[in-house]
C-alpha positions as CSV (number, residue, x, y, z in Angstrom):
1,X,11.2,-16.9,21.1
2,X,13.4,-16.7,24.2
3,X,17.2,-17.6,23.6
4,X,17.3,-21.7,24.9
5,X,13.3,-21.9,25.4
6,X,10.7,-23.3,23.7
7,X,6.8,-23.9,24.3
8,X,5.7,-26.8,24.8
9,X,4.8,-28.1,21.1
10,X,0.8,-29.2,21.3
11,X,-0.2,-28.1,17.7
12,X,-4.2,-28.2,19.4
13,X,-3.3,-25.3,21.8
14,X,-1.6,-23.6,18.7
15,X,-4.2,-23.6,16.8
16,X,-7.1,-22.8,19.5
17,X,-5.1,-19.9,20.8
18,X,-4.4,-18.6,17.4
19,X,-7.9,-18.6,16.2
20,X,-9.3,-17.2,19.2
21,X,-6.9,-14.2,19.0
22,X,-7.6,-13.6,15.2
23,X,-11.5,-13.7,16.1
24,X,-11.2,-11.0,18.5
25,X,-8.9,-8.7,16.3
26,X,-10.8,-9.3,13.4
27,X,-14.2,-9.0,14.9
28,X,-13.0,-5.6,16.4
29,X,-11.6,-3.9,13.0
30,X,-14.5,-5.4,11.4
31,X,-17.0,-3.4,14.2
32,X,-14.6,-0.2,14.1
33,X,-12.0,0.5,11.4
34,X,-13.0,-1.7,8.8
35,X,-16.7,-1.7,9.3
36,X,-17.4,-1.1,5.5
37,X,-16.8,-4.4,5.4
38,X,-19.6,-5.4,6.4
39,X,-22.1,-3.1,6.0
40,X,-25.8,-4.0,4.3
41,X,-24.7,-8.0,4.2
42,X,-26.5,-9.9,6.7
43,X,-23.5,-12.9,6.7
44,X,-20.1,-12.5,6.5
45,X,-17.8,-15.4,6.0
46,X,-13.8,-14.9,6.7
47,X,-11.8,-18.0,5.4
48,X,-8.0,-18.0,6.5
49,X,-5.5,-20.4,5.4
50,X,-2.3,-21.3,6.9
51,X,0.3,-20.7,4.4
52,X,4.0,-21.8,4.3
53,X,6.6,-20.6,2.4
54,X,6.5,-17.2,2.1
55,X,8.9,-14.6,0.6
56,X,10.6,-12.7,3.1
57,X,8.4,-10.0,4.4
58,X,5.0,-11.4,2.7
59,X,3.1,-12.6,6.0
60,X,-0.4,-12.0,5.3
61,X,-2.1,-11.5,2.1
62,X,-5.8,-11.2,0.6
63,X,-6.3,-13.2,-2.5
64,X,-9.0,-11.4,-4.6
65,X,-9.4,-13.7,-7.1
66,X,-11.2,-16.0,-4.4
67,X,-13.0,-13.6,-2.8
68,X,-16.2,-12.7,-3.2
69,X,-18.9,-10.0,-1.7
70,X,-20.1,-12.5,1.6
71,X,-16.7,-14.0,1.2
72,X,-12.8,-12.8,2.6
73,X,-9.9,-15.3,1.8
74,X,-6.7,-14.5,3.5
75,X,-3.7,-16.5,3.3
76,X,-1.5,-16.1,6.2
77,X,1.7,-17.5,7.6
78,X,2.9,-19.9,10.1
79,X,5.4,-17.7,10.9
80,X,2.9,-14.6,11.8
81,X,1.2,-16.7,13.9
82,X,3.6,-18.8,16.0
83,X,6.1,-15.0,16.0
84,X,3.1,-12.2,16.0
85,X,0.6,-14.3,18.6
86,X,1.6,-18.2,19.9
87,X,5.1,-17.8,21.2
88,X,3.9,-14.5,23.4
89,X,1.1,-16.2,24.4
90,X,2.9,-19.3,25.6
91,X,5.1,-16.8,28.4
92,X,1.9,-15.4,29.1
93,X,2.4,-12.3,27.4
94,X,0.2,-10.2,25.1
95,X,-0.3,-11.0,21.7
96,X,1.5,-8.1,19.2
97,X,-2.3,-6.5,18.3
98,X,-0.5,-3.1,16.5
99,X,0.9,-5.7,14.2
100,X,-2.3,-7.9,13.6
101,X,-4.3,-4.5,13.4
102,X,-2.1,-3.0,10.6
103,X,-1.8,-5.9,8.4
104,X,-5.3,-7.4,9.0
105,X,-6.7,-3.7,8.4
106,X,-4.3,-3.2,5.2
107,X,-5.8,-6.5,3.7
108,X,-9.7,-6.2,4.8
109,X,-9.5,-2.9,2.9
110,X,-8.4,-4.6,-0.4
111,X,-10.7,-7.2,-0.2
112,X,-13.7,-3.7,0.1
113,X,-11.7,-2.4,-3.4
114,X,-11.9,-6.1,-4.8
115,X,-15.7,-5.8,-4.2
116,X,-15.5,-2.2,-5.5
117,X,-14.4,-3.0,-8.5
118,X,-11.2,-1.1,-8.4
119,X,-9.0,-4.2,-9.6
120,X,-10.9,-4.9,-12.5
121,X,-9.0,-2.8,-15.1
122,X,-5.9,-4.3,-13.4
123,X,-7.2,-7.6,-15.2
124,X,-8.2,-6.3,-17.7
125,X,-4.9,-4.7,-18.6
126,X,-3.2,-8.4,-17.7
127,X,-5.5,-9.7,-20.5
128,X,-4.8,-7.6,-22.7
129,X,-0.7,-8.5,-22.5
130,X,-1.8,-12.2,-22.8
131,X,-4.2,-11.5,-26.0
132,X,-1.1,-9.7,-27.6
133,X,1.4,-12.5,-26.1
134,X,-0.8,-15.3,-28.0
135,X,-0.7,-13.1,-31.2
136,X,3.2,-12.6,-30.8
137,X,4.4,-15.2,-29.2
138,X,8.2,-14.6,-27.9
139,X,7.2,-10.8,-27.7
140,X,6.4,-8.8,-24.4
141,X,5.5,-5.1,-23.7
142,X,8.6,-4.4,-22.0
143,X,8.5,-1.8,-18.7
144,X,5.1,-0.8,-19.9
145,X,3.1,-3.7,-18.0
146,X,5.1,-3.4,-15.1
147,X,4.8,0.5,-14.8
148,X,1.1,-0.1,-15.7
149,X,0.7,-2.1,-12.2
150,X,2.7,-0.2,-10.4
151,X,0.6,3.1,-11.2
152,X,-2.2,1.4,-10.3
153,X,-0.7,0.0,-6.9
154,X,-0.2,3.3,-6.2
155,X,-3.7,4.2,-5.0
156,X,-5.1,0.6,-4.1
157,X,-1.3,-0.1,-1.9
158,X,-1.4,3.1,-1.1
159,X,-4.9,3.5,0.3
160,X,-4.5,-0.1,2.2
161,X,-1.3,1.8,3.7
162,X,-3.2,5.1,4.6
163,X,-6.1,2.2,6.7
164,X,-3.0,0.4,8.0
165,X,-1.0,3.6,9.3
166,X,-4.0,4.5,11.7
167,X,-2.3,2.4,13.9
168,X,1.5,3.5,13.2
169,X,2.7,6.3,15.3
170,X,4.4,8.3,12.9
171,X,3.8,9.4,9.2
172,X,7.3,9.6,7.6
173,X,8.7,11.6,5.0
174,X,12.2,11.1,3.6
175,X,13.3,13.4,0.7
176,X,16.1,11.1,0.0
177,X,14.1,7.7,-0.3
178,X,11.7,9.5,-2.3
179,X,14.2,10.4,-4.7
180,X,16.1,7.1,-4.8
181,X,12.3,5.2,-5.6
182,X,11.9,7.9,-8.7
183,X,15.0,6.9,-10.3
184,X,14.3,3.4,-9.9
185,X,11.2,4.5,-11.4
186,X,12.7,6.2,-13.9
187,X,14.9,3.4,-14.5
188,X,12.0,0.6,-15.0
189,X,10.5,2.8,-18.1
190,X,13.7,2.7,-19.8
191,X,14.2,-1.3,-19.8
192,X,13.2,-2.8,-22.2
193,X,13.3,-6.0,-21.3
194,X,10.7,-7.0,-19.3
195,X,11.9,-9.8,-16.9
196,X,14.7,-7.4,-16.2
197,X,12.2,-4.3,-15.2
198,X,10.1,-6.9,-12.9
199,X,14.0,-7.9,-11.0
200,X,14.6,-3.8,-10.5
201,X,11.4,-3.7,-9.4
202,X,11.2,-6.3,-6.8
203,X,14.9,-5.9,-5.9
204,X,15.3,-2.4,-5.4
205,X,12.0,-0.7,-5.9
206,X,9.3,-2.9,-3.8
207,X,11.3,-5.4,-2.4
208,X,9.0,-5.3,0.8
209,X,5.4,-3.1,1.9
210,X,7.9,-0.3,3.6
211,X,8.7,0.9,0.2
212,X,7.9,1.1,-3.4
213,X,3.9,1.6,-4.7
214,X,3.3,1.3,-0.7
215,X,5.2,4.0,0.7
216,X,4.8,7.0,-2.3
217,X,1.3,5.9,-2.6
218,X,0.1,6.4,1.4
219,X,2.0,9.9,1.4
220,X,0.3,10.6,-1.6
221,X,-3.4,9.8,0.5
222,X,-1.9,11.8,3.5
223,X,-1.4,14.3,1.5
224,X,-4.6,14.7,-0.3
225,X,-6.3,14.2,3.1
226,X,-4.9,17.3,4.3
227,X,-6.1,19.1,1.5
228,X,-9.4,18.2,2.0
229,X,-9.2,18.8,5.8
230,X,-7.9,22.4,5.2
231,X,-10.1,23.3,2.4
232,X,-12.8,23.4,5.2
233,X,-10.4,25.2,7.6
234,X,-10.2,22.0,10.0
235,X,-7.0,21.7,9.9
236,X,-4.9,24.5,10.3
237,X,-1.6,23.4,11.6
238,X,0.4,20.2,11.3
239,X,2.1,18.6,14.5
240,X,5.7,17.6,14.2
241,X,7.6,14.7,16.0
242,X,11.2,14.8,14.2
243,X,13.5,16.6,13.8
244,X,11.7,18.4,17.1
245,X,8.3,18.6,18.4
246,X,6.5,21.8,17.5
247,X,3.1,22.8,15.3
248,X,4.1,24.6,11.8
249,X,1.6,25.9,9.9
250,X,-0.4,23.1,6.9
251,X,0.9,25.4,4.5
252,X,4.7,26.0,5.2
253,X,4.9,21.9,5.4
254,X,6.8,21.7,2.6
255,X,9.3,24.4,2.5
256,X,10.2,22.8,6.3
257,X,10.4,19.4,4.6
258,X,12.5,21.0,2.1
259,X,15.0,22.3,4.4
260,X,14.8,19.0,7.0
261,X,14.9,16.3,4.3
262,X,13.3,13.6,6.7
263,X,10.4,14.7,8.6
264,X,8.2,13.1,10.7
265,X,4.5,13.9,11.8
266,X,2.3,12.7,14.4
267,X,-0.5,10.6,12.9
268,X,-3.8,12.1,12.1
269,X,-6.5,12.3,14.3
270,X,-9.9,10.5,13.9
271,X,-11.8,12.8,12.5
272,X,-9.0,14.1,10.1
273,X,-8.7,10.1,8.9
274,X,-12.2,9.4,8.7
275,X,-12.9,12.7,6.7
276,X,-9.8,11.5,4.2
277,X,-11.0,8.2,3.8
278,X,-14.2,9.0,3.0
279,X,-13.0,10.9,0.2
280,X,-10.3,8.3,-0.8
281,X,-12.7,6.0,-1.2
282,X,-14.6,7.6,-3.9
283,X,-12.3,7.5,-6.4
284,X,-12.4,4.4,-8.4
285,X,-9.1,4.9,-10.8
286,X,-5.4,5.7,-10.1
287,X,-5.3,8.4,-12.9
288,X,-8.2,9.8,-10.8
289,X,-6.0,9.5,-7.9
290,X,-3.1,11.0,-9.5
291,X,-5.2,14.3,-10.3
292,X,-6.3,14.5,-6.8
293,X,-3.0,14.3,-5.4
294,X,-1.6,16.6,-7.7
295,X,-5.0,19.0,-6.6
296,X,-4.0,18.7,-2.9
297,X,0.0,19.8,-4.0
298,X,-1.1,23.0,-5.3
299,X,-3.4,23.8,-2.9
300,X,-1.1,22.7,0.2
301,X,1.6,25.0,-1.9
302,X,3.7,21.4,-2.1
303,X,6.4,21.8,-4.1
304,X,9.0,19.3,-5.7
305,X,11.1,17.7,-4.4
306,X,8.2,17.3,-1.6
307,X,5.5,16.9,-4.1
308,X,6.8,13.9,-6.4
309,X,4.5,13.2,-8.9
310,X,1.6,15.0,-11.2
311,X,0.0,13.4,-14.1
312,X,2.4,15.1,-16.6
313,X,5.2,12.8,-14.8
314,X,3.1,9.7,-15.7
315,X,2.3,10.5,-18.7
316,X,6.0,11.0,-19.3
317,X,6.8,7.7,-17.9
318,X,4.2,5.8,-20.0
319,X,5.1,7.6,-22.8
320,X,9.1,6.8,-22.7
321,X,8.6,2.9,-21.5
322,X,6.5,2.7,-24.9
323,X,9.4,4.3,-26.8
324,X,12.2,2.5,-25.2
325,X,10.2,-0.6,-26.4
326,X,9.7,0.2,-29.9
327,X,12.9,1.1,-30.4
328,X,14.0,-2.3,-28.9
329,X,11.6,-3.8,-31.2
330,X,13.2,-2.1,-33.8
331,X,16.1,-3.0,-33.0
332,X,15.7,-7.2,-32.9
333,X,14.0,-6.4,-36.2
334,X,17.2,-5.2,-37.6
């Protein structure tokens, strides 16, 4: 809001221009972007509550486990609507659409995984840590759930990322956040406790949807989108947008990242995002999506530091969160 001015309060008007906004974005993204959505269903309900109390940064989210296939429950925030939509509105100015596209597009395209299926193993895996809790009571799996989730983040936060960024300018790639979020990766496997492997991971390694799972797991879609996009010998040449504007060549991208360290790259077209998508979609695990992004590094000639993870590198992680438990085990035994 303006510095000494505030709407006139009328919570009516609020909620009539709030709703009619979020009709029209929605019913667009649904119609375009999102349009998987609904295909094949003849209704479509979309329930959104007004939520307060939020964390910092958390806005807008879907809640999967009360949504169904005719049914999308989103929980959003006063303070998206009266910031994003009411208080614009009120000095007759436009709503901020690239902000309700983005997150509205980010959380339609969970609730298609929901109905996909893809968060199923996720419960599963939770129900398995609360079988073993019940058997061992006082005991937990130390860094081993939490890297569990976060590997599986990786492709459904990253592919809700990939839909959102259509409507971001830039993709961005930062050698040196990269590296900071693999040791704090790194760091999660070796804690063995677990409440203190959740705190590094929402403190420092996801504390909001510009890093973490988020971030690594939409370059990781980018990535494999250019692969796929180049295999067919569509897509030749990237376009860069920092540190200058020129075209370089798909398959010197990572030797200029190497020597730039922060690079940033026009977003993809339509065709090049549709084409990636539709691939993207197909895969229904994150070790699935781990082997095609580690496909796309060799054939893009991606190289660490650029190329950040293959499925040796999770196996490692899983492997050493496991040991760093038993051996804490051990040790309480003792």
């Amino acid at each position: 809001m303006y510095k000494g001015i505030n709407p006139e309060p009328n919570y009516k008007k609020f909620q009539r221009i709030c709703m009619d906004m979020l009709e029209r974005h929605i019913t667009y993204l649904l119609k375009a972007d999102s349009k998987q959505a609904i295909e094949g269903k003849e209704l479509m309900t979309i329930k959104i509550i007004i939520r307060n109390g939020y964390t910092q940064g958390l806005l807008i989210e879907h809640e999967e486990l009360k949504s169904t296939v005719t049914l999308i429950y989103i929980r959003i925030s006063g303070e998206f609507l009266v910031g994003r939509i009411y208080s614009l509105m009120s000095y007759n100015l436009h709503p901020d659409s690239a902000f309700i596209f983005k997150s509205f597009a980010h959380e339609i395209q969970h609730y298609i995984d929901h109905v996909r299926g893809i968060y199923k193993k996720e419960y599963a895996m939770k129900d398995k840590i609360e079988g073993f809790m019940k058997l061992y009571p006082g005991t937990w799996l130390g860094s081993v759930s939490t890297i569990y989730i976060i590997f599986c983040n990786l492709y459904s936060e990253g592919l809700a990322t990939f839909v959102e960024g259509r409507n971001a300018a830039r993709i961005i790639i930062d050698l040196r956040h990269i590296s900071k979020l693999l040791k704090l990766l790194d760091k999660i496997s070796v804690t063995a406790d677990h409440e203190e492997a959740e705190k590094i991971y929402d403190d420092r390694f996801c504390p909001s949807q510009f890093s973490g799972e988020y971030y690594l797991g939409h370059l990781m879609c980018c990535t494999i989108s250019l692969a796929i996009l180049s295999r067919k010998n569509k897509f030749q040449t990237v376009s860069v947008a920092y540190p200058e504007h020129r075209k370089i060549p798909v398959f010197e991208l990572s030797q200029y990242i190497k020597k730039h360290k922060r690079v940033e790259l026009e977003q993809f077209d339509s065709a090049t995002y549709i084409e990636g998508y539709q691939f993207l979609t197909k895969i229904n695990h994150f070790r699935k999506f781990i082997r095609a992004y580690d496909d796309a590094c060799t054939e893009l000639h991606i190289t660490p530091p650029v190329k950040f993870l293959s499925y040796e590198e999770f196996d490692r992680l899983k492997k050493q969160a496991i040991g760093y438990f038993d051996r804490y085990e051990e040790k309480l035994a003792s």
